[in-house]
N, CA, C and O atoms as CSV, one atom per row, in Angstrom:
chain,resi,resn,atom,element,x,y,z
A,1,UNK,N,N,-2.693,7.548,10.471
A,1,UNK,CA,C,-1.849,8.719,10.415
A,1,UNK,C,C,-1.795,9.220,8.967
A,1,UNK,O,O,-1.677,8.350,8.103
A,2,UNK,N,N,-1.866,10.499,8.584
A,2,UNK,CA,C,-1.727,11.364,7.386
A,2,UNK,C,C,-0.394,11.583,7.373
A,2,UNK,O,O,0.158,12.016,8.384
A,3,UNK,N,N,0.562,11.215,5.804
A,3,UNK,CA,C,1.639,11.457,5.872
A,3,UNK,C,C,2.169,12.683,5.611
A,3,UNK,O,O,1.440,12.838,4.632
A,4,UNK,N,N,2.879,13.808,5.637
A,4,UNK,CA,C,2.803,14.956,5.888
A,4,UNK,C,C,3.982,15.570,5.376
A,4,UNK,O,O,3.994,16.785,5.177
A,5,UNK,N,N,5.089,14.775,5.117
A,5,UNK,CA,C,6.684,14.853,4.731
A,5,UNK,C,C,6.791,15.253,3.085
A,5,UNK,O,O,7.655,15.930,2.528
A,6,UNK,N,N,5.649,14.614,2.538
A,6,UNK,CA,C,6.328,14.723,1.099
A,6,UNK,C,C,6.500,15.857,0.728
A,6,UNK,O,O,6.065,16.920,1.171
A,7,UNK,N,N,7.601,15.467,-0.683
A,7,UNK,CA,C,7.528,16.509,-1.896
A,7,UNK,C,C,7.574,16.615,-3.136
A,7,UNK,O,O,8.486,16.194,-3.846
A,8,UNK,N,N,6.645,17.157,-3.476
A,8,UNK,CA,C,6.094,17.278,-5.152
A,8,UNK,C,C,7.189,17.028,-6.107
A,8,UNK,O,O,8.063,17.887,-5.987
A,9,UNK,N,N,7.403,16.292,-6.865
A,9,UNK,CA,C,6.850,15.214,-7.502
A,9,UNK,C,C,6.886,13.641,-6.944
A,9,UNK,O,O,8.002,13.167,-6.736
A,10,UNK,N,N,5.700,12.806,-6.692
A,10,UNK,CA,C,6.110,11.091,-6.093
A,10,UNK,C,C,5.025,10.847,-6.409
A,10,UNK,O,O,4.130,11.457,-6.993
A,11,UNK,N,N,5.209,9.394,-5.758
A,11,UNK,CA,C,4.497,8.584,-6.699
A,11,UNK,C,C,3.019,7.766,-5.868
A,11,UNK,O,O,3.223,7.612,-4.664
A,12,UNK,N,N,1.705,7.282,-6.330
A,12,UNK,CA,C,0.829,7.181,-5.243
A,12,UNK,C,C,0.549,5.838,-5.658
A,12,UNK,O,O,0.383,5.846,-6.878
A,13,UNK,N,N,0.389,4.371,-5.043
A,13,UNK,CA,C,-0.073,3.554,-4.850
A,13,UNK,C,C,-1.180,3.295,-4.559
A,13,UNK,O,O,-1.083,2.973,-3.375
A,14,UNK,N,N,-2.252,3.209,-4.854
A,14,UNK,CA,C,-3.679,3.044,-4.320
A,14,UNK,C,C,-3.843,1.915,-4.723
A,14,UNK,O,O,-3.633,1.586,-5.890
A,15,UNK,N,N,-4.443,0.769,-3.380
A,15,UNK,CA,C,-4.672,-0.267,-3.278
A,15,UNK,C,C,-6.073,-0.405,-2.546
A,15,UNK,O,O,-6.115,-0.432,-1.316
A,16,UNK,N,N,-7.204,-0.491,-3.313
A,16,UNK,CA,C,-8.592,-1.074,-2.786
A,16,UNK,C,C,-9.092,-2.285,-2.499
A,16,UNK,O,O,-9.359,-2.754,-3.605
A,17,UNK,N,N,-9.387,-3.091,-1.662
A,17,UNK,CA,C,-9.663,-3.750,-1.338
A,17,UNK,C,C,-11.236,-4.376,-0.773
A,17,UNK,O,O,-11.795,-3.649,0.048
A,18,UNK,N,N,-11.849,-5.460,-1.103
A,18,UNK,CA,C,-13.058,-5.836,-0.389
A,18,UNK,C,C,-12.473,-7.707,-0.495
A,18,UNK,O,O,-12.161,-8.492,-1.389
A,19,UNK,N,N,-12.610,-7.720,1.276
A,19,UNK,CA,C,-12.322,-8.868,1.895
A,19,UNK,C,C,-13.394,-10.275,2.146
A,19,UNK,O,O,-14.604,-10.179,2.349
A,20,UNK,N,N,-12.625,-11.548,2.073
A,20,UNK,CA,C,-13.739,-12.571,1.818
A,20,UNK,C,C,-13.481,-12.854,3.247
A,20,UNK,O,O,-12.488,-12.500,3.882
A,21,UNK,N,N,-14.854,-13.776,3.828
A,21,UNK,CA,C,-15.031,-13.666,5.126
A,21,UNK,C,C,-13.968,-14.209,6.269
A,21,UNK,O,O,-13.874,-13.841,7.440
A,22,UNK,N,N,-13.068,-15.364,5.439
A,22,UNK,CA,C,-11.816,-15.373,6.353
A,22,UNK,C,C,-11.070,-14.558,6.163
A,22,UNK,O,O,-10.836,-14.221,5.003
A,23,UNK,N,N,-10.425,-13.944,7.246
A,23,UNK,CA,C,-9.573,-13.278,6.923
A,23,UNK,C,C,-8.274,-13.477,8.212
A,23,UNK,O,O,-7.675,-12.466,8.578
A,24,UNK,N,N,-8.003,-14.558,8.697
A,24,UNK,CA,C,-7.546,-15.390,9.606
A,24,UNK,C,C,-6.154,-14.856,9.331
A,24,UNK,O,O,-5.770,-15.094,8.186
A,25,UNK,N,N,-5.257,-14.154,10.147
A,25,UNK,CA,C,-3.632,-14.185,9.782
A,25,UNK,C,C,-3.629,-12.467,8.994
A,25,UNK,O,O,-2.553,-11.891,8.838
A,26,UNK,N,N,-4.877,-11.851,8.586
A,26,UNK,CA,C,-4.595,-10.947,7.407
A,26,UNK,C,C,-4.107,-9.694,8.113
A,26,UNK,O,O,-3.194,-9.027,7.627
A,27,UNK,N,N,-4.667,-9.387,9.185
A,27,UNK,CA,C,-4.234,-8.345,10.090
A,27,UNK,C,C,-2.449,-8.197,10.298
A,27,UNK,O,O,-1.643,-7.266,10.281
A,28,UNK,N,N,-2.405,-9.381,10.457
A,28,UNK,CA,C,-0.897,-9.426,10.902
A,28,UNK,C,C,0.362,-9.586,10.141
A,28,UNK,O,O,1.506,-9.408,10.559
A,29,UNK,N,N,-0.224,-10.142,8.332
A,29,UNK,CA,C,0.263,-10.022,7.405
A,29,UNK,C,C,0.612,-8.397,7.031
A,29,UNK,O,O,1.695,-7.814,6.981
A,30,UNK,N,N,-0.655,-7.964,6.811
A,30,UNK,CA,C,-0.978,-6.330,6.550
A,30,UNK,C,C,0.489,-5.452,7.149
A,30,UNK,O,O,1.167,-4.587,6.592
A,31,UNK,N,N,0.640,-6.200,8.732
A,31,UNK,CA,C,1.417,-5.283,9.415
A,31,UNK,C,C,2.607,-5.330,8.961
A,31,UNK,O,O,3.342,-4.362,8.765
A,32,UNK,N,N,2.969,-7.038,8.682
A,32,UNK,CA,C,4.241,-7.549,8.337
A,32,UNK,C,C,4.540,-6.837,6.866
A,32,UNK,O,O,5.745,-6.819,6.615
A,33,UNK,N,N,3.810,-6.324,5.977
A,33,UNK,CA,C,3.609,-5.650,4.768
A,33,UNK,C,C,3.839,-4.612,4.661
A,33,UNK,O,O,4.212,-4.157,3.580
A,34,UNK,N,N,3.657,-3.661,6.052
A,34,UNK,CA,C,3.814,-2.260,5.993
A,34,UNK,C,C,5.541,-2.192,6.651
A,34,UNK,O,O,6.422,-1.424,6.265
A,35,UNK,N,N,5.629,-3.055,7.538
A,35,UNK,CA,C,7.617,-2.887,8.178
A,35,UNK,C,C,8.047,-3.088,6.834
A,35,UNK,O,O,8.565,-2.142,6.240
A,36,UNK,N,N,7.875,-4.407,6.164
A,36,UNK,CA,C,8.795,-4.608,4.790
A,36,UNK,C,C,8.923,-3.798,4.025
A,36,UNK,O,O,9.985,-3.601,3.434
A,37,UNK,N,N,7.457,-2.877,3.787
A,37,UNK,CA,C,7.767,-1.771,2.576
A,37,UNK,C,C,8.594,-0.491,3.115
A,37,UNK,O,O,9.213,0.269,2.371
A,38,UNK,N,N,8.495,-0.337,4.835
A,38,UNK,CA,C,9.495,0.546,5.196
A,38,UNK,C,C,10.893,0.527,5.076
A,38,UNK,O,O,11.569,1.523,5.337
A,39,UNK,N,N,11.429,-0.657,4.655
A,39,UNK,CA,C,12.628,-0.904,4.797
A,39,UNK,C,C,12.560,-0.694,2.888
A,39,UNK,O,O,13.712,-0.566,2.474
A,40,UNK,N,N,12.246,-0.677,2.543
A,40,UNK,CA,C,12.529,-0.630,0.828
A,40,UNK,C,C,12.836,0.742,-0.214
A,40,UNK,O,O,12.116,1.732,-0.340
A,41,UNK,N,N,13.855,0.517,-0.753
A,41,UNK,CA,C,14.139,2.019,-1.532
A,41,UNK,C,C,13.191,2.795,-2.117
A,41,UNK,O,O,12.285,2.352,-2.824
A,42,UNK,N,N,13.377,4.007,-1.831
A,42,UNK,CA,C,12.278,5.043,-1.982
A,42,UNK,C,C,10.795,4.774,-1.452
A,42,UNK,O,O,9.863,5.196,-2.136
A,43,UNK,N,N,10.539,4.099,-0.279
A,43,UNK,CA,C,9.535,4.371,0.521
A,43,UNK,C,C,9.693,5.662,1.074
A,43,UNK,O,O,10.732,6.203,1.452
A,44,UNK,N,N,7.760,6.372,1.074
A,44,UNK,CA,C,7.975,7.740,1.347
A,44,UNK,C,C,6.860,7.448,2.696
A,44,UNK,O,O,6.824,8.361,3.521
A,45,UNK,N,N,6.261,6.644,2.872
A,45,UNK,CA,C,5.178,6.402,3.417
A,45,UNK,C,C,4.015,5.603,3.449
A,45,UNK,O,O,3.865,4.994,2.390
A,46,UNK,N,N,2.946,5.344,4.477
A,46,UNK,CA,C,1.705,4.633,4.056
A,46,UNK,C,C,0.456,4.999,4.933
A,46,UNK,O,O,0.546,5.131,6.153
A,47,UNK,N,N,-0.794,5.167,4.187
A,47,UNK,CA,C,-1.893,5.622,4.970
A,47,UNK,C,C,-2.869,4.338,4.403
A,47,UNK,O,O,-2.914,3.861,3.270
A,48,UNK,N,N,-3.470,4.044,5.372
A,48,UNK,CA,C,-4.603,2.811,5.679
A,48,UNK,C,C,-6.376,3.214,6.219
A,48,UNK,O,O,-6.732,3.943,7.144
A,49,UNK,N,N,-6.955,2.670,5.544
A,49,UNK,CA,C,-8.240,2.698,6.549
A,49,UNK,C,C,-8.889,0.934,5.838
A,49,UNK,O,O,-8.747,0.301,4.791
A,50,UNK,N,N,-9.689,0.732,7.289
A,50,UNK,CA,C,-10.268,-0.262,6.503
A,50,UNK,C,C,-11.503,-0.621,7.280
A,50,UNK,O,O,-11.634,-0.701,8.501
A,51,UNK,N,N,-12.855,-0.928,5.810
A,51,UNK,CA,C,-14.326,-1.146,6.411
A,51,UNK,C,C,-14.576,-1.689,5.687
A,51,UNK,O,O,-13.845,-2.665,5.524
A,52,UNK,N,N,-15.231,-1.598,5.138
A,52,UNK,CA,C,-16.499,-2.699,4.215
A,52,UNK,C,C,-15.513,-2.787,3.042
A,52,UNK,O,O,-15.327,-3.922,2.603
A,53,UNK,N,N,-14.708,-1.556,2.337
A,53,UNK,CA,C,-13.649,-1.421,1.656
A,53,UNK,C,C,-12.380,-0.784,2.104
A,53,UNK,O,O,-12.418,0.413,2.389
A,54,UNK,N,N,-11.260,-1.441,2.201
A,54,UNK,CA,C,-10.014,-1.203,2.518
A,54,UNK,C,C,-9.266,-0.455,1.267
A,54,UNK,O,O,-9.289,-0.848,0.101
A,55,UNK,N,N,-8.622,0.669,1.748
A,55,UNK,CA,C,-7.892,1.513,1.007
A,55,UNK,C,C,-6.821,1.754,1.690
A,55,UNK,O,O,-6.973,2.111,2.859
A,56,UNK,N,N,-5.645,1.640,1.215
A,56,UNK,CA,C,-3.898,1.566,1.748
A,56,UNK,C,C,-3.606,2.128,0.068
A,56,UNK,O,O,-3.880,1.660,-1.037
A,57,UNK,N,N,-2.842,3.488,0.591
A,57,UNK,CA,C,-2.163,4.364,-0.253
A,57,UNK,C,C,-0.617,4.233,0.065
A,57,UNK,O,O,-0.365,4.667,1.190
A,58,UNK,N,N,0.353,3.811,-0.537
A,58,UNK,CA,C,1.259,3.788,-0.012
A,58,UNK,C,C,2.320,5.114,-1.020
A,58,UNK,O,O,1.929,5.350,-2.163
A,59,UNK,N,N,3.138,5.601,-0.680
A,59,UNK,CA,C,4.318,6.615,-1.526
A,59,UNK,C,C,5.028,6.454,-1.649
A,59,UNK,O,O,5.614,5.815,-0.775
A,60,UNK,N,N,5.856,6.912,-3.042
A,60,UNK,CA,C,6.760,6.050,-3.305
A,60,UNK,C,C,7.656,7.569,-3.944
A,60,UNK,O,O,7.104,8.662,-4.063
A,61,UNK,N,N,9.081,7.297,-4.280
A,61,UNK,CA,C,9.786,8.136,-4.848
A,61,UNK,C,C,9.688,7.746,-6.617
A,61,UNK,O,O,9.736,8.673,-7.425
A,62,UNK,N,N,9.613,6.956,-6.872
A,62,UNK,CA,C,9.959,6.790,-8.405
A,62,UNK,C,C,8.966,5.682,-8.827
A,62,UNK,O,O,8.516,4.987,-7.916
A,63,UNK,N,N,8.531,5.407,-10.209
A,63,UNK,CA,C,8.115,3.594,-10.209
A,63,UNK,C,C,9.351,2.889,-10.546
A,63,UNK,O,O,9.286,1.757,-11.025
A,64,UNK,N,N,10.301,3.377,-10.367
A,64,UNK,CA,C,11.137,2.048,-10.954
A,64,UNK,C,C,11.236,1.384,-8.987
A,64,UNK,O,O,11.539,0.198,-8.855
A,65,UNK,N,N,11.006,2.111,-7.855
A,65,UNK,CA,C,11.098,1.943,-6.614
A,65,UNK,C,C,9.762,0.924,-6.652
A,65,UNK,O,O,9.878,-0.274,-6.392
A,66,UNK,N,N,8.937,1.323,-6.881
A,66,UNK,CA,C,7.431,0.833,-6.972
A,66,UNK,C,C,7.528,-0.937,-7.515
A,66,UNK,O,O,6.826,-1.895,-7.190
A,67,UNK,N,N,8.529,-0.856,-8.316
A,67,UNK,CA,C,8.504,-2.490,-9.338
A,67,UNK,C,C,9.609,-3.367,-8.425
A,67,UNK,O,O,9.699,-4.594,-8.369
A,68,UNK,N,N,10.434,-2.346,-7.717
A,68,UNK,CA,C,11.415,-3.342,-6.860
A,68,UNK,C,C,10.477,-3.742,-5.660
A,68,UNK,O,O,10.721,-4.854,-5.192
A,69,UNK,N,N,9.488,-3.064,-5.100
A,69,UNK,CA,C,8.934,-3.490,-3.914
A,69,UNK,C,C,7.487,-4.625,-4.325
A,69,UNK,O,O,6.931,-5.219,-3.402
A,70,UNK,N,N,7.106,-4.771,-5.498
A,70,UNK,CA,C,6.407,-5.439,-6.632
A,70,UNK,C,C,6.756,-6.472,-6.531
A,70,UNK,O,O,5.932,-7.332,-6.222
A,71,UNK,N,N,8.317,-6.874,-6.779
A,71,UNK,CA,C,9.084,-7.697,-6.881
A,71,UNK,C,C,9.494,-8.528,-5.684
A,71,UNK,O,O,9.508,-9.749,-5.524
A,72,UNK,N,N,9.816,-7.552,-4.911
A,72,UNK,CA,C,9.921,-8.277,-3.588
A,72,UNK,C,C,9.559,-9.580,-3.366
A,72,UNK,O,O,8.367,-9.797,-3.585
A,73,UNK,N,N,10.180,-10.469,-3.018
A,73,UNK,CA,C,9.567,-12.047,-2.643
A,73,UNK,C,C,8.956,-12.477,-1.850
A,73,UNK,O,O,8.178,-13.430,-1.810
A,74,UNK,N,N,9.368,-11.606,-0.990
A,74,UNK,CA,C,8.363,-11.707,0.566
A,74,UNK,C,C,6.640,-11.430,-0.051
A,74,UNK,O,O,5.646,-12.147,-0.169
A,75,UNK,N,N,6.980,-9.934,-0.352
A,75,UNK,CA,C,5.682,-9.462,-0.927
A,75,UNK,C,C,4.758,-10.047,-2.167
A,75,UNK,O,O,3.680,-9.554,-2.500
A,76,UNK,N,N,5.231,-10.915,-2.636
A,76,UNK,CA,C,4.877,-11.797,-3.950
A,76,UNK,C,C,3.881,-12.772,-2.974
A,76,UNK,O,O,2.678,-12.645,-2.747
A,77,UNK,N,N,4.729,-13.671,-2.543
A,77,UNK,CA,C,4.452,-14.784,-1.544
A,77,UNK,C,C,3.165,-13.992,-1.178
A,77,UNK,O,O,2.305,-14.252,-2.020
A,78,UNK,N,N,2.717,-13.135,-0.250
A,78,UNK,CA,C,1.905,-12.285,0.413
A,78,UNK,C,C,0.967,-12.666,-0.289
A,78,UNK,O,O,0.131,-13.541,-0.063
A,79,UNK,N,N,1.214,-11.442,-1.895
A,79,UNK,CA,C,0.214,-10.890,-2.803
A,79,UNK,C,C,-0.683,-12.547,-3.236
A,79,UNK,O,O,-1.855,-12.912,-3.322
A,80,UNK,N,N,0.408,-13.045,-3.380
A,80,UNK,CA,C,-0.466,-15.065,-4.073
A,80,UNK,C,C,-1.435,-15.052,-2.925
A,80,UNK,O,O,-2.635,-15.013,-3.199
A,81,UNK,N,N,-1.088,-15.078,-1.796
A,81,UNK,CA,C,-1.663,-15.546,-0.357
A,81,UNK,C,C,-2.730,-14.861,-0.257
A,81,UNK,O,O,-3.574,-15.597,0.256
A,82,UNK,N,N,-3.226,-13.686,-0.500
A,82,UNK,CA,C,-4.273,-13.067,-0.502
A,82,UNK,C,C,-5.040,-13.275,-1.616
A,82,UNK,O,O,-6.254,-13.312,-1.417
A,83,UNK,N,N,-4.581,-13.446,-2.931
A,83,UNK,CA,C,-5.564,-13.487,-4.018
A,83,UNK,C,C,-6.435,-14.909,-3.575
A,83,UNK,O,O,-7.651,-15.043,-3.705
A,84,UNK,N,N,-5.381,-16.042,-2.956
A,84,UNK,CA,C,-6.025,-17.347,-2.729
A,84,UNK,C,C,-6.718,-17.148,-1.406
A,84,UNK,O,O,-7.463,-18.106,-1.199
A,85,UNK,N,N,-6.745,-16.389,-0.575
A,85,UNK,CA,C,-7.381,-16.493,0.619
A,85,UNK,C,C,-7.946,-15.533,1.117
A,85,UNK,O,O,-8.828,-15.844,1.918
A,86,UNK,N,N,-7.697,-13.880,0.869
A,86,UNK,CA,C,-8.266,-12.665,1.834
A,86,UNK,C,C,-8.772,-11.927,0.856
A,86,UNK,O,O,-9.270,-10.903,1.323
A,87,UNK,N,N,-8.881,-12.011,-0.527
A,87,UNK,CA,C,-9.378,-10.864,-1.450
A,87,UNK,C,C,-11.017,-11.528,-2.265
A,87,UNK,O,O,-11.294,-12.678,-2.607
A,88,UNK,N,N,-11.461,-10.833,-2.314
A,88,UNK,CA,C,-13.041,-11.212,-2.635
A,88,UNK,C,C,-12.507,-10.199,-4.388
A,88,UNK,O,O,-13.050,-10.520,-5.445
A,89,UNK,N,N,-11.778,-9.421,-4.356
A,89,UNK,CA,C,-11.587,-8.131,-5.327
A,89,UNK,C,C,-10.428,-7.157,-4.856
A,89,UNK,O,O,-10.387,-6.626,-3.747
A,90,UNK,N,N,-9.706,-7.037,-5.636
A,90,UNK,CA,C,-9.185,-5.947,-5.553
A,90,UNK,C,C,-8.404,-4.858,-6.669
A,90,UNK,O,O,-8.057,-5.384,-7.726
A,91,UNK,N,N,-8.203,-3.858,-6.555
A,91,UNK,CA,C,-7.845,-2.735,-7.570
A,91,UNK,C,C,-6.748,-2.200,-7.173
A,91,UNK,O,O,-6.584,-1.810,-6.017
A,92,UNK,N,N,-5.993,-2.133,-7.968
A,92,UNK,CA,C,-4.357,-1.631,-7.400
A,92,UNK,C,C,-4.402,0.004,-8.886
A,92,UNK,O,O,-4.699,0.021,-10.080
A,93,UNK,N,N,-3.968,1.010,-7.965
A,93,UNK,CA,C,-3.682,1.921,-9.484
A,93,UNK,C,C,-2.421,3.125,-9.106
A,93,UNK,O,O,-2.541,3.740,-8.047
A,94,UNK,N,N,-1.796,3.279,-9.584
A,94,UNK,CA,C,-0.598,4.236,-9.911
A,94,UNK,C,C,-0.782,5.618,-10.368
A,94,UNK,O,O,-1.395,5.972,-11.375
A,95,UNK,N,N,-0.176,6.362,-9.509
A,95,UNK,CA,C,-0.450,7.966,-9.427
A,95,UNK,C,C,0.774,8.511,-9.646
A,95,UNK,O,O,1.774,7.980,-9.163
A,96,UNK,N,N,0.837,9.483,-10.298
A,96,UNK,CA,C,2.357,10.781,-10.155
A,96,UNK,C,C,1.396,11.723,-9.671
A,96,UNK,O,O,0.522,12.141,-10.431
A,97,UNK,N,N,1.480,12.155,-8.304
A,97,UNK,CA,C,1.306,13.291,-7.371
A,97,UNK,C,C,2.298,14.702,-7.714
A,97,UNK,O,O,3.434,15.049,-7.392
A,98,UNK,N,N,1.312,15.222,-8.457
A,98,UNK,CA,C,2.728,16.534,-8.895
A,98,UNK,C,C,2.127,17.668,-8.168
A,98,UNK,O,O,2.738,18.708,-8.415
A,99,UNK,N,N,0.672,17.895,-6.974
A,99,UNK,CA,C,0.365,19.135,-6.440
A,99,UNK,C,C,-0.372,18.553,-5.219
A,99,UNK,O,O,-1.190,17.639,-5.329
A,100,UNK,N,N,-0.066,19.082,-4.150
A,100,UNK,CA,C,-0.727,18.950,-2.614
A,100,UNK,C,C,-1.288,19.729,-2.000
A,100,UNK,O,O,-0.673,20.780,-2.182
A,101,UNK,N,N,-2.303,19.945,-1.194
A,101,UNK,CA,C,-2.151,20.453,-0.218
A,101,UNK,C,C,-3.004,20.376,1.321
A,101,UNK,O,O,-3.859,19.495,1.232
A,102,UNK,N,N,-3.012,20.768,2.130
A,102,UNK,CA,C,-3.997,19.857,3.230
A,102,UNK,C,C,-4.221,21.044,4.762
A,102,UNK,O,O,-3.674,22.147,4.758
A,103,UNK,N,N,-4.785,20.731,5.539
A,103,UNK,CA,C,-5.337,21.831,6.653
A,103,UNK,C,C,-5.314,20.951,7.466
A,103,UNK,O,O,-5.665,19.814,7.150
A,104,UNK,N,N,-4.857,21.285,8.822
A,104,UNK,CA,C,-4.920,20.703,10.262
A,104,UNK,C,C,-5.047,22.175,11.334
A,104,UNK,O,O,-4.350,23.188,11.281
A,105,UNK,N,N,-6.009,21.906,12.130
A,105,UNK,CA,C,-6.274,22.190,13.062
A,105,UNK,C,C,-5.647,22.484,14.175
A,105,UNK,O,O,-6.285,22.806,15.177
């Protein structure tokens, strides 16, 4: 799903990913990752795809929102759990989105 709500000025999470061949539990982590960040201050949203490289953009209202969901313990726990078990590589980078715009059919 394309998130469609925002408004200029927020904040962009881009998280790239390329996965090592277990990936046993990661699906369901992922999911457990996306309810938790819904419940967290200034979540604006999250868009996913994933193939050979996984990209999850998530939105945020502020970074000081961005460092509390960082922080998170649940999500810590996670983040260890993947560096030791589901990530072959990955690239995390931080955006201020200050202009949009998009076309649907």
């Amino acid at each position: 799903m394309i998130v469609e709500t925002l408004k200029t000025p927020y904040y962009a999470v881009i998280f790239s990913t390329i996965l090592t061949d277990d990936i046993t539990g990661y699906l369901e982590t992922a999911e457990r990752m996306e309810e938790l960040a819904k419940e967290q201050k200034g979540y604006l949203g999250i868009e996913s795809a994933r193939g050979k490289i996984g990209i999850t953009v998530s939105y945020w209202q502020t970074l000081e929102d961005i460092l509390l969901w960082k922080n998170n313990i649940e999500h810590t726990e996670v983040r260890n759990l993947g560096r030791e078990k589901w990530y072959k590589k990955y690239q995390l980078r931080i955006s201020k989105v200050e202009r949009e715009y998009g076309f649907k059919k």
